[in-house]
C-alpha positions as CSV (number, residue, x, y, z in Angstrom):
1,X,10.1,7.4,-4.3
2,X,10.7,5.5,-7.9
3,X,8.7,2.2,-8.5
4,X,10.2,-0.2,-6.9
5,X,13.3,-2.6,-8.8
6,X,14.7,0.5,-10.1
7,X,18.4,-0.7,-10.6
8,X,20.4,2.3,-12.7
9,X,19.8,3.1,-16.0
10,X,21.0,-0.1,-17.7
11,X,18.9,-2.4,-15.5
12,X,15.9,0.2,-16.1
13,X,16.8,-0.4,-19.9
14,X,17.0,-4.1,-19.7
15,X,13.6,-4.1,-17.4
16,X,12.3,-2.1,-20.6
17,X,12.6,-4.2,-23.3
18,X,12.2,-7.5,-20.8
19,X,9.0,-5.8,-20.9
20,X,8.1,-5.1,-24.5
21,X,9.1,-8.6,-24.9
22,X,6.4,-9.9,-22.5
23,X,4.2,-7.6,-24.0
24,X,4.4,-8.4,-27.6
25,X,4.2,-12.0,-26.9
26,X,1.4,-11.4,-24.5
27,X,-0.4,-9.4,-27.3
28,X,-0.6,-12.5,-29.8
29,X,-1.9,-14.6,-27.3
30,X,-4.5,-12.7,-25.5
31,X,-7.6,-13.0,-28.1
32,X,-7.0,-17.1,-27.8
33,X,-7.0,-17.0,-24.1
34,X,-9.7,-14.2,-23.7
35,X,-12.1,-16.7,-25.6
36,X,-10.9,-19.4,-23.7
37,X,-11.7,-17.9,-20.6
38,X,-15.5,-16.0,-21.2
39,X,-17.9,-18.1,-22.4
40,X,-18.9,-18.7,-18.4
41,X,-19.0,-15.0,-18.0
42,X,-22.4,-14.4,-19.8
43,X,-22.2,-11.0,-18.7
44,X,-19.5,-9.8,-20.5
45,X,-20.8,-10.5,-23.5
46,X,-17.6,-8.7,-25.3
47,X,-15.2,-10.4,-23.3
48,X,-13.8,-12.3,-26.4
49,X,-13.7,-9.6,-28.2
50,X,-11.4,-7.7,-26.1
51,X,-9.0,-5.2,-27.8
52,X,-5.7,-5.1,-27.3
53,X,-5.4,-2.1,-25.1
54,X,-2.3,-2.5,-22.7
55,X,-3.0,-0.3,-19.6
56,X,-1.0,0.4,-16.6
57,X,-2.8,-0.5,-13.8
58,X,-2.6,1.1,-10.4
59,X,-3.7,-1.2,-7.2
60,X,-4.8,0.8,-4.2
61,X,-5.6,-1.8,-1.4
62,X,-5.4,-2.2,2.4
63,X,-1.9,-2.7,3.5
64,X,-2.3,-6.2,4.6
65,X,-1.3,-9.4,3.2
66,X,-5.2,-10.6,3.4
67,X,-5.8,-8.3,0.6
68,X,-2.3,-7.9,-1.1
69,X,-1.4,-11.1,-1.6
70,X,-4.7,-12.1,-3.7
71,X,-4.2,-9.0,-5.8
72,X,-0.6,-10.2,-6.6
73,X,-1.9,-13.0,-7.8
74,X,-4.4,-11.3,-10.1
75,X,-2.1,-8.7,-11.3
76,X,0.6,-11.0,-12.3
77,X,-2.3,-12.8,-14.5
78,X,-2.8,-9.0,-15.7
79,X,0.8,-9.1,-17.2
80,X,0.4,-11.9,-18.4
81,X,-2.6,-10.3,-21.2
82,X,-0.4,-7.6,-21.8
83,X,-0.9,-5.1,-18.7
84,X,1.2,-3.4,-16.9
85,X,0.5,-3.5,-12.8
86,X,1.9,-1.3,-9.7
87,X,0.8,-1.4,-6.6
88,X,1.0,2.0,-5.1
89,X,0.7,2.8,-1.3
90,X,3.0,3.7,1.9
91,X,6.5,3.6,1.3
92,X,6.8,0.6,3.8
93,X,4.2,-1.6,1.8
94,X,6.9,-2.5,-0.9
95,X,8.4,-5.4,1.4
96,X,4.8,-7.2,0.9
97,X,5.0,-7.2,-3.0
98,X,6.9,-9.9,-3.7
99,X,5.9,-11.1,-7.1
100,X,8.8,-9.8,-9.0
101,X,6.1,-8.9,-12.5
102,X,4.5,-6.6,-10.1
103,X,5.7,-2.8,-9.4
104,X,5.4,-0.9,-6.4
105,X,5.1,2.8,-6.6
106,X,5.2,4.7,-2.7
107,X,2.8,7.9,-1.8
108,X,5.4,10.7,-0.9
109,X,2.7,11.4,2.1
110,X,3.9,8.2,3.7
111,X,5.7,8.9,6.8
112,X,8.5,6.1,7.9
113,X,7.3,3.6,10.5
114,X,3.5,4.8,9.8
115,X,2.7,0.6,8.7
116,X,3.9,-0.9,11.4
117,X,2.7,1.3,13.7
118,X,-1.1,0.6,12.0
119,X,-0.1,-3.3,11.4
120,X,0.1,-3.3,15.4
121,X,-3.3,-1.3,16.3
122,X,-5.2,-3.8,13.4
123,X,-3.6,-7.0,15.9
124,X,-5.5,-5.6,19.1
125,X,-8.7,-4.4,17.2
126,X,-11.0,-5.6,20.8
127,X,-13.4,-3.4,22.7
128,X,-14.8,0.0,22.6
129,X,-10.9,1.7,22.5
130,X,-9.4,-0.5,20.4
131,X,-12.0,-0.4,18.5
132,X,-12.1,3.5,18.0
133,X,-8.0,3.7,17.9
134,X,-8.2,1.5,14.7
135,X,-11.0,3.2,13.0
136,X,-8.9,6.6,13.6
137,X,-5.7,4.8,12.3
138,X,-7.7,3.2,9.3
139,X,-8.7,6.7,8.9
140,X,-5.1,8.6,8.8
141,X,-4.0,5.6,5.8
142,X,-6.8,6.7,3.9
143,X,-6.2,10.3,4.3
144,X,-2.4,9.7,3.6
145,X,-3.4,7.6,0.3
146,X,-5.9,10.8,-0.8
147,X,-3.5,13.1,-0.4
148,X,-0.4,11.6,-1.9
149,X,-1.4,8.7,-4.4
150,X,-2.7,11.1,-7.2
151,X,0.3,12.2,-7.8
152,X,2.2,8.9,-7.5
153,X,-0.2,7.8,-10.2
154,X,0.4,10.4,-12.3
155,X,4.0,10.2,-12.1
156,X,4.1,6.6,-13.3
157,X,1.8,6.9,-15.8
158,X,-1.1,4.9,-14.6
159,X,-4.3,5.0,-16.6
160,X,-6.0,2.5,-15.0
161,X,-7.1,1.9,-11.0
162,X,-8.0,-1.1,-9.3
163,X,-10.2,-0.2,-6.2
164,X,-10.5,-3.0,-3.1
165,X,-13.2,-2.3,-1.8
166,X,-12.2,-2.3,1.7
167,X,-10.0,0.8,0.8
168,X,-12.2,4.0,-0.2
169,X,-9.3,6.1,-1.2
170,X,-9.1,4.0,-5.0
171,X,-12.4,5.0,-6.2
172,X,-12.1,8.7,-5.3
173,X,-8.3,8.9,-6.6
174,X,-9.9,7.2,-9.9
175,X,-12.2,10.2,-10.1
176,X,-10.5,12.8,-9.0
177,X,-7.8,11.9,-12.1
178,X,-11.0,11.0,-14.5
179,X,-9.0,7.1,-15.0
180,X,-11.5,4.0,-15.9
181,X,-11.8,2.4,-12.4
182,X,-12.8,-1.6,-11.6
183,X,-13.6,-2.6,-7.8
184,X,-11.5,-5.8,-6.5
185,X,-13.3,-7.7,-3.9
186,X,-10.9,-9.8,-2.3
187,X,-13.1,-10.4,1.4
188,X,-16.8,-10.8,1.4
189,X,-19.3,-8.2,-0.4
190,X,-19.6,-5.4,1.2
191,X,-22.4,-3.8,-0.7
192,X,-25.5,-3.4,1.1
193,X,-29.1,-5.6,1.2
194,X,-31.4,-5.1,3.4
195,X,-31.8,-8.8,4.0
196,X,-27.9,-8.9,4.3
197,X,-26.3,-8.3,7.6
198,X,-23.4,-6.1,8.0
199,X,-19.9,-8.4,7.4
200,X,-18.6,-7.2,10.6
201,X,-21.6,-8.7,12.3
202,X,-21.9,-12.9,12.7
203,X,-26.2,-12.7,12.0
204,X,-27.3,-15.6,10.4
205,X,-29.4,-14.6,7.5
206,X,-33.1,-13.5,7.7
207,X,-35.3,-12.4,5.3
208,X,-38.0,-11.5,7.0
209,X,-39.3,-7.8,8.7
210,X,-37.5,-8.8,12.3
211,X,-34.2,-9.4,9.7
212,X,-34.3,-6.4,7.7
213,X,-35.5,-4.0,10.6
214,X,-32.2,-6.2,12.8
215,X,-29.7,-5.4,9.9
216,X,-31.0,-1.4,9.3
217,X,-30.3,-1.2,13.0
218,X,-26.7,-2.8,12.4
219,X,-25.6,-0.6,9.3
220,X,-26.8,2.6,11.4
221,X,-23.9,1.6,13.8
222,X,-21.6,0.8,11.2
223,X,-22.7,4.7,9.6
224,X,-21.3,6.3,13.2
225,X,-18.5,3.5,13.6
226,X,-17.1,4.6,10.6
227,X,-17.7,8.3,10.6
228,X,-13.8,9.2,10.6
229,X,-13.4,7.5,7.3
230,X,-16.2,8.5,5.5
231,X,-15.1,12.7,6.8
232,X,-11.8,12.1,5.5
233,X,-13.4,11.0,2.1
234,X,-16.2,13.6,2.1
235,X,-13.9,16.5,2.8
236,X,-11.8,15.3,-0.1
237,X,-14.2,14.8,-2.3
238,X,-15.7,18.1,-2.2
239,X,-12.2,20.2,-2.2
240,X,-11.9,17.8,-5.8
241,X,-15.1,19.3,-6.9
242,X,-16.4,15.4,-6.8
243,X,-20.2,15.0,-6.8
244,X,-22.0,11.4,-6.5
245,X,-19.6,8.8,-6.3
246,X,-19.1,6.9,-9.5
247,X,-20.2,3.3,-9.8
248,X,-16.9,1.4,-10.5
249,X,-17.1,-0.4,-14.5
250,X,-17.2,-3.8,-12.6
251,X,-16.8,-5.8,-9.6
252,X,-13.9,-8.7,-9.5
253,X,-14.8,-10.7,-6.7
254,X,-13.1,-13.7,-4.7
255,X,-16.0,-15.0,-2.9
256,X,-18.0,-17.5,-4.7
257,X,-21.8,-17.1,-4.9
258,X,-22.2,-20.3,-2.6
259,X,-20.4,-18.9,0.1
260,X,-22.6,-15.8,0.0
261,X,-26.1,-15.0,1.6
262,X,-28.6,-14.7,-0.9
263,X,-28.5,-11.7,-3.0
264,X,-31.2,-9.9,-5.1
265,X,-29.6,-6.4,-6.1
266,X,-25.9,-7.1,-7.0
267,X,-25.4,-4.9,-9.6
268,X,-25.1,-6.5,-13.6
269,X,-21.5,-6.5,-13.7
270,X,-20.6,-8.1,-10.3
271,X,-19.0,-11.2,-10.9
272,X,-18.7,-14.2,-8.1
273,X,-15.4,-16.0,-8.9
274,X,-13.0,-18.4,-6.2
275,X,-9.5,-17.7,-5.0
276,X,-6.5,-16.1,-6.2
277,X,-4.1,-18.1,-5.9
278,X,-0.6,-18.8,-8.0
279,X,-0.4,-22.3,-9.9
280,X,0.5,-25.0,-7.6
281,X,4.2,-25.4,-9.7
282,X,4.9,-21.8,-7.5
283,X,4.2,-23.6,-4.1
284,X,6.6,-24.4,-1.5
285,X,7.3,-27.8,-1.2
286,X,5.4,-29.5,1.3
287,X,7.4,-31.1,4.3
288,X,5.2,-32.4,6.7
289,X,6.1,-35.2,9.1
290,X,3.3,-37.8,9.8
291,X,2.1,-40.2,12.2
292,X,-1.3,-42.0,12.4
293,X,-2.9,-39.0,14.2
294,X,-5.1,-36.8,11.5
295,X,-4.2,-33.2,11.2
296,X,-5.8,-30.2,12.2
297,X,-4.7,-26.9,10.7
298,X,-5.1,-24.1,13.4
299,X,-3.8,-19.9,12.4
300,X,-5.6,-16.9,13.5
301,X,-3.7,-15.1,10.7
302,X,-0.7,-12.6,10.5
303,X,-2.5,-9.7,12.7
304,X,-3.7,-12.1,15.6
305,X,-1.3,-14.8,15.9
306,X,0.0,-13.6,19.0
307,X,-2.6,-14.8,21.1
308,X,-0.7,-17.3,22.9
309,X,-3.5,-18.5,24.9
310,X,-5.8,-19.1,21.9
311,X,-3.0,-21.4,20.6
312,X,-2.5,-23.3,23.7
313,X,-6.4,-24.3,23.6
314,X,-6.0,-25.2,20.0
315,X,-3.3,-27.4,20.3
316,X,-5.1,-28.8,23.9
317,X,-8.0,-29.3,22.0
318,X,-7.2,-31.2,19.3
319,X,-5.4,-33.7,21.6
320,X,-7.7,-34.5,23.1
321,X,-9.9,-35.8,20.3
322,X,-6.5,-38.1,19.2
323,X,-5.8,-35.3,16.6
324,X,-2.3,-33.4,16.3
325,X,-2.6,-29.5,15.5
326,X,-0.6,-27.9,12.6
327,X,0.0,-23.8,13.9
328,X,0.8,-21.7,11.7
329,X,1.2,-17.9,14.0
330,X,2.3,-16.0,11.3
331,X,5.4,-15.1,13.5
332,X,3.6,-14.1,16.1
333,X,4.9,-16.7,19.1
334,X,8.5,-16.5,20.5
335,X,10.2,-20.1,20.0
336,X,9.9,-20.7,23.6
337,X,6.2,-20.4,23.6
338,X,6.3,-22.5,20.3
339,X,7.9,-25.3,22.7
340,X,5.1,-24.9,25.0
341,X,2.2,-25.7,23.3
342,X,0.5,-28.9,24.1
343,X,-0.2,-31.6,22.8
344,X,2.8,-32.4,20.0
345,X,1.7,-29.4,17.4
346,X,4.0,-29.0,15.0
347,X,4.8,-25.3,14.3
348,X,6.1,-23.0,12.1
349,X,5.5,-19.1,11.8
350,X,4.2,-20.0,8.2
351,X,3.1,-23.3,6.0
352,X,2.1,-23.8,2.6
353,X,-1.1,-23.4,3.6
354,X,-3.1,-25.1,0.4
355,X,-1.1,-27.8,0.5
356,X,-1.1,-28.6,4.2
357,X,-4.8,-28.3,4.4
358,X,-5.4,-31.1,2.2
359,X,-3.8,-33.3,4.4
360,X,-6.0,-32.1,7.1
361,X,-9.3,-33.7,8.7
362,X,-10.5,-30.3,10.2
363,X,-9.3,-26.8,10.4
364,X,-9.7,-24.3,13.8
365,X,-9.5,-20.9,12.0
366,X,-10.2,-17.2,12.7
367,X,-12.4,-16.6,10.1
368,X,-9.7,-15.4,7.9
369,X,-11.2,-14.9,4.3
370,X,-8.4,-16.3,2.2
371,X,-7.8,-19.0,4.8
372,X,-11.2,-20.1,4.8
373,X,-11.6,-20.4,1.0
374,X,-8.3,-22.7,0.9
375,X,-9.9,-25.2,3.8
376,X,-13.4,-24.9,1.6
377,X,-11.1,-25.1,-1.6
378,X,-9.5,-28.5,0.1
379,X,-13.1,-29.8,1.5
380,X,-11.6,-29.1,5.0
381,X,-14.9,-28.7,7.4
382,X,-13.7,-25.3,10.0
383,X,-14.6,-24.4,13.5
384,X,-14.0,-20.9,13.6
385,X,-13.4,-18.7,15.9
386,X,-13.9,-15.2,15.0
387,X,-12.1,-12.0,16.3
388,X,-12.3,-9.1,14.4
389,X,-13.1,-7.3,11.0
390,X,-15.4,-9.1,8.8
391,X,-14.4,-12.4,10.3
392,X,-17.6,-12.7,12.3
393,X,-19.3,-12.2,9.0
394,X,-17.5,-15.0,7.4
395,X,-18.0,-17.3,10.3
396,X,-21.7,-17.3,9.9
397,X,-21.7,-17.8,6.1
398,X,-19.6,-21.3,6.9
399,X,-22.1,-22.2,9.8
400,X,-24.8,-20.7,6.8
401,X,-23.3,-23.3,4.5
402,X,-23.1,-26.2,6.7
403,X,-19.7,-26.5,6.5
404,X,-18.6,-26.0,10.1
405,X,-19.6,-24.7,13.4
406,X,-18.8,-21.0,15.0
407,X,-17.8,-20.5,19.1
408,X,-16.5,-17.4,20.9
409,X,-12.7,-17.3,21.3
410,X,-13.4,-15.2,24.6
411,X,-13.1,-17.5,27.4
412,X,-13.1,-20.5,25.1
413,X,-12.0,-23.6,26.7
414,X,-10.1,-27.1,25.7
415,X,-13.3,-28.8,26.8
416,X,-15.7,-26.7,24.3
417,X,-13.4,-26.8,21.5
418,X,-12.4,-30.4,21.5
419,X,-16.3,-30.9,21.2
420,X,-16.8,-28.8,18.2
421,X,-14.2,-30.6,16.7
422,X,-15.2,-34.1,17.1
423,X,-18.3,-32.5,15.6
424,X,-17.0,-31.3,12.1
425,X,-14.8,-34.3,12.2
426,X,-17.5,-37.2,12.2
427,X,-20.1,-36.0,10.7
428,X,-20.0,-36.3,6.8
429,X,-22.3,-33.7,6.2
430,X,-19.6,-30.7,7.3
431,X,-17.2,-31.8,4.6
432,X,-19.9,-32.6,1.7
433,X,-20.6,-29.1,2.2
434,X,-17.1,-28.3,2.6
435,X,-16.4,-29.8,-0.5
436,X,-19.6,-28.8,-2.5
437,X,-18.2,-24.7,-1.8
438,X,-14.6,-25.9,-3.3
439,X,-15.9,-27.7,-6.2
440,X,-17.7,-24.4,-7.2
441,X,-14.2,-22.4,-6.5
442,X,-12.8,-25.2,-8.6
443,X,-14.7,-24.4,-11.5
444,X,-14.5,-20.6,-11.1
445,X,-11.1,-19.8,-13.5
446,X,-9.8,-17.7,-10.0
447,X,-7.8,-14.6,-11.3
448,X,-7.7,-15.8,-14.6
449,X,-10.6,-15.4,-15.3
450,X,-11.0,-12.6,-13.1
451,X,-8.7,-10.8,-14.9
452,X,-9.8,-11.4,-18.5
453,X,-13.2,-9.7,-16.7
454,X,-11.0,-6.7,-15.4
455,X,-9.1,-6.0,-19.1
456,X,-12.6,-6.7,-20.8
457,X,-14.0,-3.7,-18.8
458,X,-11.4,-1.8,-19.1
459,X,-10.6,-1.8,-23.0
């Protein structure tokens, strides 16, 4: 399949020279904003003195908006310098890239139907089966992204890959075509410490001989969790005549340093940065009808907010403590069971999430990494209430911080939450820390600067 927008030859010629435009004007400007930009990043000491290479930039990244939509974000900043960005997976993805700077380029391995079929295994990700079933499925994506993205990226001309982390395939495609390769990390580090617990895990942090000896243990089950991923990789990697993996020229990252466990062997060019997020001028206006009760934001994301249950709690819970819940399900509730819920909510499949949140006293979330950094970003204190994937992980860093308070969603109750709640709520000290985390993101230059750091290492 083409890159997405293609419109006949004379929108494809119009496209073109929109584009030289962009890029001539992008090209004066980049040395002023490159020194703008890295004097904080004191290691990338050639940062302003970038040349003006223009590279086209392939994204290979999970097919989910958690990690999408954040790399939209940085790649539009990327076109702004002068690059050129396509996102390149399943055929199906294209309906997620929405940022109209930003190309999509599909794998001819895709199979119709194959997303949505994952999309719905990732939802029910619980116990030993479900489990397994989306380890297998995670799997198959990166096998279809090995076998057909190398020669989707040499079709449009990419010489440059961005690698999430959380997606393998990138870094072997990047060597397997010999292209300069940087590592995205849009969710929480995922390289290893031995005094760091695995993400998917919610262990506080120890850093003593029971800790490190805990966390061995817990990456050894993570190494035969994830066994069907890393065969898929390993068998491609030695029909490509790959050897050690390469170490990616740097590491972009979302998370900032205060959100993180203490580290002692990042490597040199890992950078801590804060969200990617578009200028608030590109925000949905903010509607939001009020009454004296303060607001609570509640979402479990766009793979779990299905759980109707969960929801119904939420909205009981806060209530309760004279609050009024703000869902956002991500479409996942009928309008009937919208009507249900208790307790007044008001409800929508999706809100302008930054902007609501600052109107917020509290925030009941999954543990959702770009939701959490936009109630820390606001100084919104969280009780979360992780499910799945590295939201356990997250969870404990906010507990770790002090800005919130972690329970199980399994057999959670009005009663239990309501407490939590009135927790975070009247105690100062949640949303001091709340607001010490988002004063750091503040002052972090988000994909701006994390994308004069991604140019700089790959000019």
């Amino acid at each position: 399949m083409a890159i997405r927008r293609s419109r006949g030859a004379s929108g494809r010629a119009f496209d073109r020279a929109r584009g030289d435009a962009v890029r001539r004007c992008a090209r004066a400007a980049r040395q002023q904003r490159c020194q703008q930009l890295a004097p904080p990043l004191q290691r990338f000491e050639s940062v302003d003195r970038v040349p003006p290479v223009e590279r086209h930039i392939a994204i290979i990244t999970p097919p989910t908006v958690g990690h999408i939509n954040p790399l939209q974000v940085l790649a539009r900043e990327l076109v702004s310098i002068g690059h050129r960005v396509t996102m390149v997976h399943v055929g199906d993805m294209a309906r997620y890239v929405t940022d109209p700077q930003v190309g999509f380029a599909s794998v001819e391995a895709g199979e119709a139907g194959a997303l949505d079929a994952y999309l719905a295994l990732l939802g029910q990700p619980t116990g030993a089966r479900g489990l397994t079933r989306m380890i297998r499925a995670t799997a198959a994506m990166t096998a279809t992204l090995l076998d057909g993205a190398p020669a989707t990226l040499a079709r449009i001309g990419a010489d440059a890959v961005i690698a999430d982390t959380a997606e393998p395939a990138g870094a072997a495609i990047a060597e397997r075509l010999r292209l300069p390769f940087v590592a995205s990390v849009t969710g929480l580090p995922l390289l290893r410490e031995e005094n760091v617990p695995p993400p998917f895990l919610g262990w506080r942090y120890r850093a003593d001989p029971i800790g490190r000896n805990r966390n061995n243990g817990g990456y050894s089950v993570a190494d035969i969790l994830m066994r069907p991923i890393t065969r898929v990789l390993d068998e491609r990697r030695r029909a490509w005549g790959l050897g050690r993996e390469a170490a990616p020229l740097c590491w972009a990252a979302q998370c900032p340093r205060g959100f993180d466990y203490p580290r002692s062997a990042l490597p040199a060019t890992f950078a801590y940065g804060g969200p990617w997020r578009y200028a608030e001028g590109t925000a949905e206006p903010l509607d939001l009808p009020r009454d004296s009760r303060p607001l609570v934001f509640c979402s479990l994301g766009t793979l779990q907010g299905s759980r109707r249950a969960l929801f119904q709690v939420m909205a009981a819970a806060c209530a309760a403590v004279g609050a009024r819940a703000v869902i956002g399900h991500g479409g996942g509730l009928t309008p009937a069971e919208e009507a249900a819920l208790p307790g007044d909510p008001l409800v929508r499949a999706f809100w302008p999430q930054q902007a609501v949140l600052r109107h917020c006293a509290a925030a009941v979330l999954h543990g959702g990494f770009n939701t959490v950094l936009d109630a820390l970003a606001a100084g919104v204190p969280i009780v979360a209430l992780p499910i799945a994937f590295e939201q356990p992980g997250t969870a404990a860093r906010i507990a770790y911080v002090g800005a919130g308070r972690v329970l199980s969603p399994r057999g959670l109750t009005r009663t239990v939450l309501a407490q939590a709640l009135r927790g975070v709520m009247a105690e100062p000290s949640y949303r001091a820390a709340a607001r010490r985390i988002g004063d750091e993101m503040a002052a972090s230059g988000g994909a701006a600067r994390a994308a004069v750091q991604v140019s700089a290492a790959l000019s």
